[in-house]
N, C-alpha and C positions, 0 to 999 in steps of 0.2 A: 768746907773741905772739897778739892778737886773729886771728881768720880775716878776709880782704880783705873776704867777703860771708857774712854768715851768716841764711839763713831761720828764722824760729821760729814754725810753725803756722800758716802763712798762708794767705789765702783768700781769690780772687781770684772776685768772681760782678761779670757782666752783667749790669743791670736789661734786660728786652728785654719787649716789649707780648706777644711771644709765650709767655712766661716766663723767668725767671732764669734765666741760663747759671755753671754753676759749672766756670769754666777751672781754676784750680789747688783742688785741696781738701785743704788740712794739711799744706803741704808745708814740711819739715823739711831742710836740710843746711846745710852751710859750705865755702867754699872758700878753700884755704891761701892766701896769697900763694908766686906764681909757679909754681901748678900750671897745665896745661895740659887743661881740661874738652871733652870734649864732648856736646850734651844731641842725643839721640836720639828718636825717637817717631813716630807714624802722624801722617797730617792731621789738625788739630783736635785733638791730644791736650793744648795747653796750653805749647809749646815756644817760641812767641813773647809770648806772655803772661808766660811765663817771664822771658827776654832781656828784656823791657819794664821787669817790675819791680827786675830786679837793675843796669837804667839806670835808675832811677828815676824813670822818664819816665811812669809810672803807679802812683797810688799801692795795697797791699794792702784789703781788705775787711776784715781782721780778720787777727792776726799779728801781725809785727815785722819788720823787715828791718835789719841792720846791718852799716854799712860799718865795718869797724875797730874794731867797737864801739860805734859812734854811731847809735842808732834814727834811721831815716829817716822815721818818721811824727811824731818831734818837730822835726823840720825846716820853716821857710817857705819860702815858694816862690822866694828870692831863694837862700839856702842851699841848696835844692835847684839852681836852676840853676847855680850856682859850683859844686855838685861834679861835676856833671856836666860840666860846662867843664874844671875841675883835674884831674879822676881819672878820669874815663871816655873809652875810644876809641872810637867807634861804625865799626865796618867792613861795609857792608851788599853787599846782592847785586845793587841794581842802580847803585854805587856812588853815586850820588846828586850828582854833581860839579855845577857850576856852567857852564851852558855855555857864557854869552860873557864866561866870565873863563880868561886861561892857566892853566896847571900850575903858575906861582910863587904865583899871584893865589889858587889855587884851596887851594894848601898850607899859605897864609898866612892865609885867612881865618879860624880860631878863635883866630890870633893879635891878630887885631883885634876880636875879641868879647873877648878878654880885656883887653885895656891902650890900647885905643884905634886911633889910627893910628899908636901907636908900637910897632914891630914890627922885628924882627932879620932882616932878608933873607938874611943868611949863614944862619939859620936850615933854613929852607926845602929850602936846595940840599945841608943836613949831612943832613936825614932823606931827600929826594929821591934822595942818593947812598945811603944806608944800604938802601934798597929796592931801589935796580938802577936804579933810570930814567938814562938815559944824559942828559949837558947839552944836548944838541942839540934837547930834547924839549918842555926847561922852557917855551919861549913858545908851544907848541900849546896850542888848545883840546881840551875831552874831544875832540870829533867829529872831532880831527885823528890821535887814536890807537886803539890796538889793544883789545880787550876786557882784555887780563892787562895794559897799560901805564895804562888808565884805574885797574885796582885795584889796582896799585904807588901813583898818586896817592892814592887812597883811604885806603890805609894811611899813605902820608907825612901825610898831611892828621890823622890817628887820631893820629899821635903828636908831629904839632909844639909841644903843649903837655906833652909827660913824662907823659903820662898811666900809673896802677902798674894799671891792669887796660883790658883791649880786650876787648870785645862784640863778636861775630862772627856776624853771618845771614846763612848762606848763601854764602860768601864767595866759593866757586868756584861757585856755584850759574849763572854766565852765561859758564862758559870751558869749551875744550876742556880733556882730560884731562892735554894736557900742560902748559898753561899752570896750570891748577890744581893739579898736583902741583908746579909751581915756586911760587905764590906758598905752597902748606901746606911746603915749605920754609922762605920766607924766613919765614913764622909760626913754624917749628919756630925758627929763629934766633934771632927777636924774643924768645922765651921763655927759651931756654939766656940771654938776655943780663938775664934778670927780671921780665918782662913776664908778668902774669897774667892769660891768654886762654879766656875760655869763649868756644865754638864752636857755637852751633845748624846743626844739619846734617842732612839723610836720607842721604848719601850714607857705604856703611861705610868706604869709602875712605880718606874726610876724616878719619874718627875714629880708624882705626889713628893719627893723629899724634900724638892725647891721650895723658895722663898717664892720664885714666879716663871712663869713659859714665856719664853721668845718664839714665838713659832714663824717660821720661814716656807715661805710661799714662792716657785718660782723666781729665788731671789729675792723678794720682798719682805719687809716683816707683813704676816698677816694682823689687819686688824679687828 
């Protein structure tokens, strides 16, 4: 079986007036489907850079990137935003919700980027339940709930397309300790259930939950 995401020699530089910024330089790995990652690193070592190009939301400088085997620089950019719509969850840190739209509105919107305004409401309240948010919650806006109830949303919103891998920055990066050891739970769940989650993080916390550390050095994986 192809790896979900596999790096081969890539190299990721910033044109800058100041000089070229070389974020990632030859970076080399794969990841299984339904391992559970997390990439590690100082400020600036290339950790977000990282997470960008394995959403493909940025393309490499030199290298290959493959999802399942399919090079992502032979990709247009119409094919690139389908897969990122199909098979990518974006779960970010400051969850990024929609604020004068509810929790159903807010869950349901990649379902209307994908098929129009025909979309499955039963949907919605199947991944909404699978995260914990209780029904009484669905017609709030972000601004009417809790920091760990907005990134339950978050996460339902990640998976109401079946997405087989979740991008994760930072994810507890704006909860306290205990509300982010619950949601690196329901992540730990999401995963036993086949979900292939890489996790950028500082925090060692977060990372006892992985399967294994990428840690990034300078652009490097460190060895």
């Amino acid at each position: 079986m192809q790896p979900v995401i596999q790096f081969v020699d890539v190299v990721k530089i910033y044109p800058l007036k100041a000089g070229d910024v070389m974020a990632l330089n030859h970076i080399s790995f794969a990841v299984e489907r339904g391992e559970f990652i997390s990439i590690m690193g100082p400020s600036g070592s290339g950790k977000s850079t990282l997470l960008n190009l394995m959403g493909c939301l940025d393309p490499p400088t030199s290298g290959n990137i493959f999802m399942s085997g399919i090079g992502v620089r032979a990709m247009n950019d119409v094919e690139l935003t389908n897969l990122r719509r199909d098979r990518i969850g974006f779960i970010f840190q400051y969850f990024n919700l929609f604020p004068l739209l509810n929790v159903i509105e807010n869950v349901n919107f990649p379902q209307m980027l994908k098929s129009g305004k025909d979309v499955n409401p039963d949907k919605a309240k199947e991944v909404l339940h699978a995260v914990q948010l209780e029904d009484q919650f669905y017609t709030h806006t972000p601004m009417e709930l809790s920091g760990g109830q907005q990134q339950r949303v978050a996460i339902a919103r990640a998976l109401i397309n079946d997405p087989d891998i979740l991008l994760c920055d930072e994810p507890t990066g704006n909860l306290d300790s205990k509300t982010g050891s619950s949601i690196m739970e329901l992540m730990t769940e999401l995963n036993r259930k086949g979900a292939t989650i890489i996790c950028v993080t500082h925090d060692p916390t977060v990372a006892k939950y992985s399967d294994r550390t990428i840690r990034i050095v300078d652009g490097c994986i460190a060895s």
